[in-house]
C-alpha positions in Angstrom: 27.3 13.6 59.6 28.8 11.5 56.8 26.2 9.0 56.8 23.8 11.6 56.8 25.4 13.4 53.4 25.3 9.8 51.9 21.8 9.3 52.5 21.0 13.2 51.0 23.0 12.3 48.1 21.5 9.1 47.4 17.9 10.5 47.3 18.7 13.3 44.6 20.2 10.6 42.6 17.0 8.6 43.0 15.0 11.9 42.0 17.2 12.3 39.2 16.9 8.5 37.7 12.7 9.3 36.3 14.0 12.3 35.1 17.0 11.1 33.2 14.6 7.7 31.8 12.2 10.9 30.8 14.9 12.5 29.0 16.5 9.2 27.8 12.9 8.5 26.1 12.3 11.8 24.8 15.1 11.8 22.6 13.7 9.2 19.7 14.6 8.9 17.4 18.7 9.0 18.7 19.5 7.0 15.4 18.8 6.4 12.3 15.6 4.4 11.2 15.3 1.3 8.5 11.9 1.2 6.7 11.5 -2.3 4.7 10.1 -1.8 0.9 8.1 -4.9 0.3 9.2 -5.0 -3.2 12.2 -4.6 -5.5 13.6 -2.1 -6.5 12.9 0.6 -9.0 9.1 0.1 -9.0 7.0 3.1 -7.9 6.6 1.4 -4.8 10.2 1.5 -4.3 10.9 5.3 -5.5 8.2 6.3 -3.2 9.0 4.7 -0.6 12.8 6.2 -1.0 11.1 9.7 -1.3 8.9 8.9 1.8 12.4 8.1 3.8 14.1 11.7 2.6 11.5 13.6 3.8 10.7 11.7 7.2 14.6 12.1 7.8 14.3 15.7 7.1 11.1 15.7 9.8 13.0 13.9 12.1 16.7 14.9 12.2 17.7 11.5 11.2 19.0 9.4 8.1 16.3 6.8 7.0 17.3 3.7 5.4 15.1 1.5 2.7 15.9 -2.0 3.0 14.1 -3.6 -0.1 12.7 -7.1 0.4 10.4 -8.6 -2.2 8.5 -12.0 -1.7 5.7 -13.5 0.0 3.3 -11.1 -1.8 4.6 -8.0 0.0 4.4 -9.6 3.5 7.9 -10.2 4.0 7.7 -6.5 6.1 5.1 -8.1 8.3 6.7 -11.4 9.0 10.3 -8.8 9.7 8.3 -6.6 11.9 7.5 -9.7 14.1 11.3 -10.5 15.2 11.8 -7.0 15.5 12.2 -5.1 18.7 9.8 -2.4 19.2 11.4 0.6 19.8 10.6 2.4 16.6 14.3 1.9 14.5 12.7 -0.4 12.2 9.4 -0.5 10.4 7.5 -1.4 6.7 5.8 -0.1 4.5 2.1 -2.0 4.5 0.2 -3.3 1.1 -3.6 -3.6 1.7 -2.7 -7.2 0.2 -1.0 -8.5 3.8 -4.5 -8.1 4.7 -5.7 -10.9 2.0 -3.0 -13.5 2.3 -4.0 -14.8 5.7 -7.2 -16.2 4.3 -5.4 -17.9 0.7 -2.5 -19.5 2.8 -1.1 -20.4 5.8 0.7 -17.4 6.9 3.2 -16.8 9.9 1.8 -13.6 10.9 -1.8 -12.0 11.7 -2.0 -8.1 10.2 -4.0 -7.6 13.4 -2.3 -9.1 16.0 1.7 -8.3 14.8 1.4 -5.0 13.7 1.0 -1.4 15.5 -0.3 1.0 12.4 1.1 4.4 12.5 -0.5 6.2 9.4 -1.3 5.8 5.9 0.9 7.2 3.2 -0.8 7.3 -0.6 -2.8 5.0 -2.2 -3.0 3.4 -5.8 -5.8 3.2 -8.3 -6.6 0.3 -10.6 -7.2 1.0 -14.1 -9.0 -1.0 -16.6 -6.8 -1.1 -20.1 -6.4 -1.8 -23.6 -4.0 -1.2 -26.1 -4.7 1.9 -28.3 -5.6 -0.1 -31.1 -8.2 -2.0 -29.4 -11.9 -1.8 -30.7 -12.6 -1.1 -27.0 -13.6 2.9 -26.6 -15.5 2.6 -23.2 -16.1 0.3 -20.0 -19.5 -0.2 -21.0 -18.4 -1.6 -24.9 -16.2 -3.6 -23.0 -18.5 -5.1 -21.1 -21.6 -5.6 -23.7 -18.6 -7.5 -25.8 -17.6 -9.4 -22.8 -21.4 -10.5 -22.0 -21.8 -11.7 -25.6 -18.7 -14.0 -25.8 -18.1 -15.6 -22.3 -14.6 -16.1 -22.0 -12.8 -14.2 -25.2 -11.6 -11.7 -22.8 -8.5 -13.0 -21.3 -6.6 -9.9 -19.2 -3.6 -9.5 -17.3 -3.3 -8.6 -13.5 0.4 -8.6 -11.7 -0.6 -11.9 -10.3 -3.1 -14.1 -8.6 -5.2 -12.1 -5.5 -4.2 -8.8 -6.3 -6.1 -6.0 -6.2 -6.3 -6.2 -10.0 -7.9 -8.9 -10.0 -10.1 -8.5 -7.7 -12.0 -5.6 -10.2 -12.7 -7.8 -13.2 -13.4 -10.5 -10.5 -16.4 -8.0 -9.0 -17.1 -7.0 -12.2 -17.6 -10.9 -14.0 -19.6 -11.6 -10.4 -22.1 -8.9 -10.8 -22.6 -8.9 -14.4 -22.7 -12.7 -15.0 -18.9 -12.1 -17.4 -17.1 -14.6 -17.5 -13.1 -12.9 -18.1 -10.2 -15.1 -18.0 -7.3 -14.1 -15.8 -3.7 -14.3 -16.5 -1.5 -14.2 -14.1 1.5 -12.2 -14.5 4.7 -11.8 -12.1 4.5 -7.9 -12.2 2.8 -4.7 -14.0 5.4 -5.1 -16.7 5.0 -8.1 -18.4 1.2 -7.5 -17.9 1.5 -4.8 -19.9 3.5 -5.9 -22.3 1.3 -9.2 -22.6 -1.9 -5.9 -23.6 0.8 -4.8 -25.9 2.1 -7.4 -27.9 -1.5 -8.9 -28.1 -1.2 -11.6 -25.9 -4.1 -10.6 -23.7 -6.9 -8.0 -24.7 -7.0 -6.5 -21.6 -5.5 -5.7 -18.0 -5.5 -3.8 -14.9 -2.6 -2.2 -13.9 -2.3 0.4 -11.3 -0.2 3.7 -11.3 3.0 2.5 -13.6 0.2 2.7 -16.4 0.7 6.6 -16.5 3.7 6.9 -18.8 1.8 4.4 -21.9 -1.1 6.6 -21.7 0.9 9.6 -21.7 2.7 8.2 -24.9 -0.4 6.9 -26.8 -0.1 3.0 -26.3 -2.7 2.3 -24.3 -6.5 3.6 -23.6 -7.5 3.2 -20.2 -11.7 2.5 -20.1 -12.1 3.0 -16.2 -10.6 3.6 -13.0 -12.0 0.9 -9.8 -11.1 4.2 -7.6 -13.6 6.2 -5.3 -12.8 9.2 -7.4 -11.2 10.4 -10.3 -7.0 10.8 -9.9 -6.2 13.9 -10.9 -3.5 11.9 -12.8 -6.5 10.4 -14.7 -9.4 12.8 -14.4 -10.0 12.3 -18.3 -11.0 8.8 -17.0 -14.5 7.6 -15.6 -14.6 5.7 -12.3 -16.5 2.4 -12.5 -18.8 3.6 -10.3 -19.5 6.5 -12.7 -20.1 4.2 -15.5 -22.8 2.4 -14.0 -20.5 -0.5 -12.1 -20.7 -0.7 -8.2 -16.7 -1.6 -8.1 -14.7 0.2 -5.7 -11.1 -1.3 -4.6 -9.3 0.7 -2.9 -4.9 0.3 -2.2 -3.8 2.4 0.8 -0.4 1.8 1.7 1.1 3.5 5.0 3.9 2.7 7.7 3.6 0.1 10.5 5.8 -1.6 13.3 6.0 -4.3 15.2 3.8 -4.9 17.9 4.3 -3.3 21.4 5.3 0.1 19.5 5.1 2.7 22.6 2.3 5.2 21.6 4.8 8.0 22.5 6.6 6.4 19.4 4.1 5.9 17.1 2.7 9.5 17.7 5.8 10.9 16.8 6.1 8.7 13.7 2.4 9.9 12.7 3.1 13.6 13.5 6.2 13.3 10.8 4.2 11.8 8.2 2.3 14.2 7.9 4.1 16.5 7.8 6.4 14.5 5.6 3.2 14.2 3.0 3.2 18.4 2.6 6.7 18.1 1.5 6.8 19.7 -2.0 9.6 17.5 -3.2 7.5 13.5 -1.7 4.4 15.3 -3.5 6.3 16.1 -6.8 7.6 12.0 -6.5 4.1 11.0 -6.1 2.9 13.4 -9.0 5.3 12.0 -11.9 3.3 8.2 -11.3 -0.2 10.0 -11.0 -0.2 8.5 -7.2 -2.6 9.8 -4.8 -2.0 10.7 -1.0 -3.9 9.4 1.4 -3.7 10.2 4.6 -5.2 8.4 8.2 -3.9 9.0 11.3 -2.7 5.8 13.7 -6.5 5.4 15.0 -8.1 5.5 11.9 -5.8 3.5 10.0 -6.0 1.0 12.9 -9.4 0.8 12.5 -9.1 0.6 8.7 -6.9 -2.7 9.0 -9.4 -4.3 11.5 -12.7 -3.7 9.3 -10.3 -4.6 5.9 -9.0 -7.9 7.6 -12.7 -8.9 8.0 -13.8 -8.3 4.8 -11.3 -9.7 2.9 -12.3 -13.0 4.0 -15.7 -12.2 2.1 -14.4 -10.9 -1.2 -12.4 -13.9 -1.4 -14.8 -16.3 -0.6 -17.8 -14.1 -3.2 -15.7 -13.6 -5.8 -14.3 -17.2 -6.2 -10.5 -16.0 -5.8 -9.4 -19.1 -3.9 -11.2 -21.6 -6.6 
């Protein structure tokens, strides 16, 4: 009879183990999560990103932590997320750039391979500049000037393969301009480069908003899909007669291996996260634009991205 309650007794606790693994999994996140900023702090990138990890800790029930960690031209998430465990406690935010760097240097990670993609966040928009006081009142001046004078238009970019550069690149390529680009190590000393006369142009992306707000700059065109709200007083290229489009989504990744239960959940919460009046009001004072794609979609965005990067670098003469 003894044997016989051991034997009953064993079973329920085998019945009980699924359950209790179940449970066990059902209860992420049980601590609180790290989210890598690819850059330093106090850029919008950074406050965002901050703003991003209040309200997903607010979604989840748990504190999020920003870890900042600049370098490697924002892949320094991606190379992280490949030593890290995947169980969903640590993650990075995800420039479109990681998708470009694999094809101007040896890298350590592929953006396919070493990442699960759990949704896109916002995106940023590239604007065409000049100072105020340039003679420069539309794209299309700009670019008549530019045709006439190969090479007297030297602008700015936050540094080689960038987005920004990639829109005068197009723009030289289809027209037959020739621009010269200067390197910079950030929007800042781009722009003040275009302010102190050092460069008669740039292309900066969202921090742009507070110098047009005061007056110091005049921004010619946007290389977005469609107007920001933030800049609805200003063309697209596309508008203007120029087929240049480059779009910057940013969003949230892991490591590879994430469990689709995991990634689901992180999805779920930022969305939600992105209807939060107080990320959205963040977003707003740098004229930054959500943009949302669930885990498929963005998946599917990285793989057609990470193919046609190698193109536009190749086209456009970015590696010369």
């Amino acid at each position: 009879m003894k044997q016989f309650k051991m034997i009953v007794l064993a079973g329920l606790l085998a019945g009980m183990l699924p359950v209790a693994a179940v449970q066990a999994q059902a209860a992420y996140p049980s601590k609180p999560i790290t989210i890598i900023v690819p850059y330093g702090a106090g850029g919008v990138t950074d406050i965002a990103g901050r703003a991003l990890g209040e309200s997903l800790g607010r979604q989840l029930n748990q504190p999020v932590v920003i870890e900042n960690k600049p370098g490697a031209a924002g892949s320094m998430g991606v190379i992280d997320m490949m030593n890290t465990k995947p169980d969903g406690y640590r993650l990075t935010l995800a420039p479109v750039g990681i998708f470009r760097q694999p094809y101007l240097q040896k890298t350590r990670y592929d953006p396919i391979r070493d990442l699960s993609y759990i949704a896109s966040v916002w995106t940023y928009d590239f604007m065409v500049t000049v100072a105020a006081d340039s003679p420069f009142k539309t794209i299309n001046e700009f670019v008549d000037y530019a045709k006439k004078h190969p090479g007297a238009i030297e602008y700015g970019t936050p540094g080689r393969y960038t987005g920004n550069q990639v829109v005068l690149a197009k723009l030289g390529k289809d027209e037959g301009i020739k621009f010269v680009h200067v390197p910079y190590k950030g929007d800042s000393e781009a722009m003040t480069a275009l302010l102190g006369g050092h460069t008669q142009a740039a292309v900066i992306a969202n921090s742009v908003l507070p110098f047009l707000q005061s007056g110091k700059v005049r921004i010619l065109a946007s290389a977005a899909d469609v107007r920001p709200e933030a800049f609805s007083q200003v063309p697209t290229m596309k508008e203007a007669g120029y087929n240049v489009e480059v779009p910057s989504p940013l969003g949230l990744a892991g490591p590879k291996g994430l469990p689709q239960d995991i990634v689901n959940t992180l999805d779920q919460a930022v969305k939600k996260a992105m209807e939060d009046p107080a990320f959205q009001k963040v977003l707003q004072n740098y004229g930054v634009r959500t943009f949302y794609m669930d885990s498929n979609t963005y998946s599917e965005f990285a793989k057609t991205t990470f193919k046609e990067e190698k193109d536009i670098i190749g086209n456009l003469g970015l590696d010369d």
